[in-house]
Structures are given as C-alpha cells and as structure tokens.
C-alpha positions in Angstrom: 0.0 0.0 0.0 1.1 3.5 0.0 2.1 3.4 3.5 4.9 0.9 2.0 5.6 2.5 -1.1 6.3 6.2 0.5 8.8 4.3 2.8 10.6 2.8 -0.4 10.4 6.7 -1.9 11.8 7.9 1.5 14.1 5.3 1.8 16.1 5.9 -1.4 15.7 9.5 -1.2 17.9 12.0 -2.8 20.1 13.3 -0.6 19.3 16.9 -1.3 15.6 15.6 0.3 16.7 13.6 3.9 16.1 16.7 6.0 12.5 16.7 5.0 10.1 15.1 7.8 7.9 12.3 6.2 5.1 10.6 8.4 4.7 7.1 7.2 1.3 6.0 8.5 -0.4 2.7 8.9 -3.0 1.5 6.2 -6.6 1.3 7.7 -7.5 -2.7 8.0 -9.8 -2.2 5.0 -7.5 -0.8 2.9 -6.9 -3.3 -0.5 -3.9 -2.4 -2.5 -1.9 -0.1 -4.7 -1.7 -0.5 -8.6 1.6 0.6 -10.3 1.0 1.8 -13.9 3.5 2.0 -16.2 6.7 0.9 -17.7 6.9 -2.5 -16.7 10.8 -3.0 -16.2 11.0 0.7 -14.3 7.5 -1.1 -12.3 9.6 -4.3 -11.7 12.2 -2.5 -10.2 9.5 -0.5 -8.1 8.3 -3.7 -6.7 11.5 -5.4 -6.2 12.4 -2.4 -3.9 9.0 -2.7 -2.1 9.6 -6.1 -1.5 13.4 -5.4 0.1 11.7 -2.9 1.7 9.2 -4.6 3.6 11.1 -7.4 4.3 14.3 -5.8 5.5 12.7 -2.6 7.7 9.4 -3.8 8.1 10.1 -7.9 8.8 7.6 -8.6 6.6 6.9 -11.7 4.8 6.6 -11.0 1.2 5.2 -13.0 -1.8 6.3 -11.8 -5.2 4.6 -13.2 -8.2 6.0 -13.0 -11.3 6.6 -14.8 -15.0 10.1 -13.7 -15.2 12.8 -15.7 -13.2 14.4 -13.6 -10.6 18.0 -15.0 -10.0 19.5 -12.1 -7.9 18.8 -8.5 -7.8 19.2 -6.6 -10.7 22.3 -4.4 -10.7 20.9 -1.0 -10.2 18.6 -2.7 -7.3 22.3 -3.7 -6.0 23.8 -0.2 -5.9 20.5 0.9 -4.1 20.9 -1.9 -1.0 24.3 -2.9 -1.0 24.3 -4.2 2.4 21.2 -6.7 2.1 21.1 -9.3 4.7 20.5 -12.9 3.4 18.0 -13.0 6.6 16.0 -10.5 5.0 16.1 -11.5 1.5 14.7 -15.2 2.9 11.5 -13.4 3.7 10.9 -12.8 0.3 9.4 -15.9 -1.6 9.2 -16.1 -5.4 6.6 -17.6 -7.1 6.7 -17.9 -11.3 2.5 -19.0 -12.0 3.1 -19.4 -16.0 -1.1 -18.8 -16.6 -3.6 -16.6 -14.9 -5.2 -20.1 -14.0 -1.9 -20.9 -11.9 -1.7 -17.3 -10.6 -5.4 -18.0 -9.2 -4.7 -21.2 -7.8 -1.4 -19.9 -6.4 -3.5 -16.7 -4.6 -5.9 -18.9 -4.0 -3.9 -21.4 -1.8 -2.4 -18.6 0.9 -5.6 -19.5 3.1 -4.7 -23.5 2.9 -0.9 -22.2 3.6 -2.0 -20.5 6.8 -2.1 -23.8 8.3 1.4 -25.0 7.8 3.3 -21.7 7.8 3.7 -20.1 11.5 3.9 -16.6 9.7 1.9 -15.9 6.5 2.8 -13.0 4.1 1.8 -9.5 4.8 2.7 -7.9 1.5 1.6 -9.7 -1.7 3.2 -8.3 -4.9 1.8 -9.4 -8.4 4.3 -8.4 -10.9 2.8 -7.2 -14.9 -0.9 -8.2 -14.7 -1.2 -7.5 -18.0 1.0 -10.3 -19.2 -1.3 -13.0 -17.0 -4.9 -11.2 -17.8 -3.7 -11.7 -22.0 -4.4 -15.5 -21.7 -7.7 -15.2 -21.2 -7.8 -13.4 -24.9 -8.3 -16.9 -26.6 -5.5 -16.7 -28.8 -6.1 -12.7 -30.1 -3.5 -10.3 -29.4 -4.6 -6.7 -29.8 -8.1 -5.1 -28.8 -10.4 -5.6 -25.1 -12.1 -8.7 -24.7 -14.7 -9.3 -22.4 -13.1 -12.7 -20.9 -10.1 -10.3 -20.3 -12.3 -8.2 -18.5 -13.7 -10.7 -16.2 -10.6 -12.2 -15.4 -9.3 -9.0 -14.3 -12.8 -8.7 -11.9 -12.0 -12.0 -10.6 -8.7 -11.7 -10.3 -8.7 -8.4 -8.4 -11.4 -9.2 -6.5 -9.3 -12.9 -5.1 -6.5 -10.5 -4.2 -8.5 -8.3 -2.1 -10.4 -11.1 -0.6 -7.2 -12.7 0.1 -5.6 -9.9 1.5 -8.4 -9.2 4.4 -8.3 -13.0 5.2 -4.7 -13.1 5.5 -5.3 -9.4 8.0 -7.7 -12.0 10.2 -5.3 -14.5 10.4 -2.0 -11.8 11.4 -4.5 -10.3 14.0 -5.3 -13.3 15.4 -1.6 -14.3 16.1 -1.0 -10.9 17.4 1.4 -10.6 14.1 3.1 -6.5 14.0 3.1 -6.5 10.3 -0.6 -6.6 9.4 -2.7 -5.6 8.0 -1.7 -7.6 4.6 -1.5 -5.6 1.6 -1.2 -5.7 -2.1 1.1 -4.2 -4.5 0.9 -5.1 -8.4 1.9 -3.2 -11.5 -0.3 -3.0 -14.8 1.1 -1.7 -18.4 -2.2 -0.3 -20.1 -2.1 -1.1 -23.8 -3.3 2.6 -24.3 -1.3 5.2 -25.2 -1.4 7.8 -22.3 -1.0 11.1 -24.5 -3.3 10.2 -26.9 -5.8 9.4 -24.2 -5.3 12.8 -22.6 -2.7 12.0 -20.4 -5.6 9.3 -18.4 -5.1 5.5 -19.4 -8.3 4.7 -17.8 -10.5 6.9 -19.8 -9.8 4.5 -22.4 -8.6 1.2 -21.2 -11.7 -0.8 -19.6 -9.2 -3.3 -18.0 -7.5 -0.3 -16.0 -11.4 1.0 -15.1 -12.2 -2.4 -13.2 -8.7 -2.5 -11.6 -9.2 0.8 -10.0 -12.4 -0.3 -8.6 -10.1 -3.0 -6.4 -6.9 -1.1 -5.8 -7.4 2.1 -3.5 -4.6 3.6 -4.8 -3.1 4.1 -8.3 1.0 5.0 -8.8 1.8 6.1 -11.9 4.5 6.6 -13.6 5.2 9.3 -16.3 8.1 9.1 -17.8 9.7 13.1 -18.7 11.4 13.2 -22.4 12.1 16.7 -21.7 15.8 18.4 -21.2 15.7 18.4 -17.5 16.9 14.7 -17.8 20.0 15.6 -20.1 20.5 18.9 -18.3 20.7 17.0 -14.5 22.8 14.0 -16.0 20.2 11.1 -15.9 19.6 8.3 -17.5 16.3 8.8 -17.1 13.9 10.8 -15.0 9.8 9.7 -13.9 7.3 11.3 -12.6 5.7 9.3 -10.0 1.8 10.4 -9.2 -0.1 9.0 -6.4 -4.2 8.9 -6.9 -7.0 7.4 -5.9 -9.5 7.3 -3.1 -6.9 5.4 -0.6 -5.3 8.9 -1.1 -8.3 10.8 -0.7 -8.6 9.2 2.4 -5.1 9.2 3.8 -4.9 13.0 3.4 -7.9 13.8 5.5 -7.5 13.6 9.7 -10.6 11.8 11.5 -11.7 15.3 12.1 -11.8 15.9 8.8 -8.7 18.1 8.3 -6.3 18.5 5.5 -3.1 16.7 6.3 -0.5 18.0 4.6 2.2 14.8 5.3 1.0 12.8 3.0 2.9 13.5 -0.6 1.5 13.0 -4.1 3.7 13.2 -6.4 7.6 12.5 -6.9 10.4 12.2 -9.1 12.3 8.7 -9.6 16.1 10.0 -10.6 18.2 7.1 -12.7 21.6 7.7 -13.4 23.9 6.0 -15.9 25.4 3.6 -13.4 21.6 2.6 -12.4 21.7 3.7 -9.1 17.9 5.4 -9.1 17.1 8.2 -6.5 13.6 9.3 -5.2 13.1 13.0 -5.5 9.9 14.6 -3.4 7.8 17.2 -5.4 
C-alpha cells in the first residue's frame, strides 16, 4: 500500500531531500492495494524495492509473483541496498504462475498455507498483470475482450479477498506486520497522450482494476531536457491517486493533512543507481 511505497520513496531518497520530515502512516484494516502503472521493467524495479523494503525494515513476509525468473537482484537494485542481509532476502518468496489459472490457484492457496506456515505473508506483490490477464484473450493479441475483463474482476477481486483473510489471520496471532497488503503493477495497452494524459479513460481493464486497488501509482516518464541537463539516464514522474489517497490526506476530524505526498520524481543515473526525489 502507500504506506509501504512512501517508505521505499523515503528510503532511497535524494540526498538533497533527507532533511525533510515524512510521516509514514499505517494503512486502515480495509485498505486493499496499490496498482503501479506504467513501464513495466521501471515497475519491476518499483516492486522489487518494495519487497526489500518490507522485508528488511518492516520484517515482513513478502510474496512476489512473477513470469520472469528472478535470480538475484538486478544491478541498479544492488547499488541501491548494497548491504542486504540474506535474513531478510529469505523473507521474500518467489513464485513464477506461467497462466492466470496458476496465478489463481497460487493466490488462492495462501488461506490452505496458513495452516502449515507459523507466519503468513503481509505484503503480496503481483508483478505485470497485464502479461497473466492476456491468456484469457483466446489466442487474439490486440483489442479488449470481455473474458479479459472478467478475469481482471476476478482476479482483483481474489486478491482483495485474500488480502483481508490473510489481516484476520496476522491479527489473530497478534502478528506487528498486518494488515496484509497488495502491491501489483499494470502496463495499459493505451497510449497515455493520446488518451489525454488518463489511461483509464480509455482502457476498460484499468477501469475495473481501480475499482479493487485504492490507490493508483503512476508513472510518467519526462522526455524533456531536465533529464539531459541534470545528467540522468532517465527521469519519472511518479503520481499518487485514488480514493486510498483521498482518504489518507484527510485527519478523523476531517482536516487536511498536509504529510502525505502525491507526487515525486524517480532519478536514474547512468550507473543505475535510481534516487527518489519529493515534489
């Protein structure tokens, strides 16, 4: 959730940023998950530093799903957490579903695991939805389908489910790290600019997603000279929306709190090392 993703943003902050004071608050126990949308390797590398994240401040138990073998951390991941204990990286398990029927089944089992494992996750990442929800096109590659749009209902709607079963189970044992949340990334088939700058407006499968992730990160990238000028590799523009936001940046009394941050900058330099830059 965003309470995990602003602590990954804090954590690799640009130094020119430490001074500033960022609260990192709790989710609510209701809260679902947070959808990253956009590039899906910069995305990967988002959710690869949630996971170390989570697992090495938080002690969180972490599942990752994913179709693309993870052998070791990529290099610029590496330059970020150099001093990675294997204790923490153990609490992250990989799991590589091939079909969006094994991805189910895989989701699906975390209740059964609950009864063999002393410690069930508390962070479940689902890495390029996109690339699972396509086998339910029947063979077609291009356009929306409505089996495509189901799956993403039911598949959004297991995670969630999952997610506030798995909170029951952490409260119950009196776990620290609940509630259990949900990170996943999606790569909209739709061209952003063309759409007005707002994927959604166009792309039914990000419509239904929103419906089940609270909050949506998104990531823009900038093509503009301030890249070149500053020395990057790249720069992103990283937008936090949604009605988990909303509902973060309002106090029970109903005042404006002005700690929680919307947007940032995500800084990559030649040597891959990325930086987090608060806007």
């Amino acid at each position: 959730m965003t309470d995990i993703l602003t602590l990954v943003f804090k954590t690799f902050m640009s130094q020119t940023d430490l001074k500033k004071d960022l609260t990192v608050s709790p989710p609510p126990p209701t809260t679902c998950g947070a959808l990253v949308v956009g590039d899906h390797s910069v995305s990967r590398s988002v959710l690869l530093l949630a996971a170390v994240t989570a697992a090495s401040q938080m002690g969180m138990r972490v599942m990752f799903f994913t179709q693309t073998q993870i052998q070791s951390l990529p290099a610029s991941l590496q330059k970020c957490v150099p001093s990675l204990s294997p204790e923490s990286l153990k609490k992250i398990k990989f799991s590589y579903p091939r079909t969006v029927e094994e991805l189910l089944l895989q989701i699906a089992s975390l209740h059964e695991s609950t009864n063999t494992s002393p410690t069930p996750p508390s962070l479940i990442i689902v890495d390029r939805l996109e690339s699972f929800l396509s086998d339910s096109r029947g063979g077609s590659h291009s356009g929306f389908h409505p089996g495509e749009q189901s799956c993403a209902a039911h598949l959004s709607a297991l995670l969630c489910d999952t997610a506030a079963f798995l909170t029951q189970v952490l409260e119950q044992r009196s776990s620290t790290s609940g509630p259990c949340r949900v990170i996943a990334s999606f790569q909209s088939e739709v061209d952003p600019e063309q759409a007005g700058g707002e994927p959604s407006a166009t792309d039914p499968i990000l419509d239904i997603l929103d419906r089940y992730f609270q909050v949506r990160c998104t990531l823009d990238q900038d093509r503009g000279y301030e890249a070149v000028a500053a020395g990057l590799q790249q720069l992103w523009h990283i937008y936090l929306s949604g009605r988990g936001i909303t509902e973060a940046s309002c106090a029970k009394d109903g005042e404006e709190r002005l700690d929680v941050a919307q947007e940032w900058q995500l800084l990559i330099f030649p040597d891959g090392l990325m930086e987090f830059k608060l806007v």
